[in-house]
N, C-alpha and C positions, 0 to 999 in steps of 0.2 A: 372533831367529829369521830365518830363508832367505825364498829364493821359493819359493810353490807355485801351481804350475800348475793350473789350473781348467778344464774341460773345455765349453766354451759351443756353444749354438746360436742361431743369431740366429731373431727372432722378427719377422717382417715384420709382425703387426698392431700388436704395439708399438716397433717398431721399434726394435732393444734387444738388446744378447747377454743370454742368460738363460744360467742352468745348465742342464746337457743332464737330470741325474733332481733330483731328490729328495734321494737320499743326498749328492750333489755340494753340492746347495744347503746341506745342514745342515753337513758339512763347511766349504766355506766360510765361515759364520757363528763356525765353530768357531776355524778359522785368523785371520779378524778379529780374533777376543777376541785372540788369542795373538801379533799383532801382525803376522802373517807379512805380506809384500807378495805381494800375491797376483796373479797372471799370469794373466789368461782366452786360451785358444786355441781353436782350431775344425777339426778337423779334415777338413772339409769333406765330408763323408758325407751328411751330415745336411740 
């Protein structure tokens, strides 16, 4: 499998990109099992 790109937002008390929701995070987990190398970005919004 590819790359997929992960949608992150940094988290200043854990100092840490995290997932931006929820659904991102369960994805993610899902792309793990499946092998994918997975790419976190940030779009800087946030």
């Amino acid at each position: 499998m590819g790359r997929v790109w992960i949608k992150t937002k940094y988290d200043y008390g854990m100092k840490m990109e995290i997932p931006h929701s929820c659904n991102i995070a369960n994805a993610m987990y899902g792309f793990r099992e499946l092998g994918a190398e997975l790419v976190p970005y940030d779009d800087g919004y946030f």
